[in-house]
C-alpha positions, 0 to 999 in steps of 0.5 A: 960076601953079598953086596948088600953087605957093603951097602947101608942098610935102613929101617923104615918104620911106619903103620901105613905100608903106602907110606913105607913104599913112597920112602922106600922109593926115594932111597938110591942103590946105595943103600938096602931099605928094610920097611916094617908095619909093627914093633915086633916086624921092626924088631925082628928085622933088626935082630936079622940084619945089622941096621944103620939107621932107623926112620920111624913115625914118632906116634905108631899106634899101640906103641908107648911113646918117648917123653924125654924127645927133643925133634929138631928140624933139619930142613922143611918138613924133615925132622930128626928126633933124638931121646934123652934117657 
């Protein structure tokens, strides 16, 4: 089994790829970041890969956004939304 099997595995979702590398920077080898432009690119990662966690922009272009949202601020200028269906 290979080690990023072991390791956990995050989705960053974002439109602009400089951002996605500035995050995907910041993450130790503990972890397996996946980084996707689109839906579709995100979709497809996931179906691939078993994901824990997903980091997206709340507003990607040409993607519906959720209504029924609450963020919460966890610390400055870190945000954590959860959706009420």
């Amino acid at each position: 089994m290979p080690l990023d099997a072991f390791k956990t595995q995050v989705l960053l979702l974002h439109s602009e790829q400089i951002t996605l590398d500035n995050l995907s920077s910041g993450f130790n080898d503990s972890y397996t970041v996946h980084c996707a432009t689109s839906g579709s690119e995100a979709l497809n990662t996931i179906v691939e890969t078993p994901i824990n966690v997903i980091i997206t922009a709340h507003d990607l272009t040409g993607m519906p956004t959720i209504e029924n949202g609450v963020f919460v601020e966890i610390e400055a200028g870190v945000r954590m939304m959860f959706a009420i269906e």
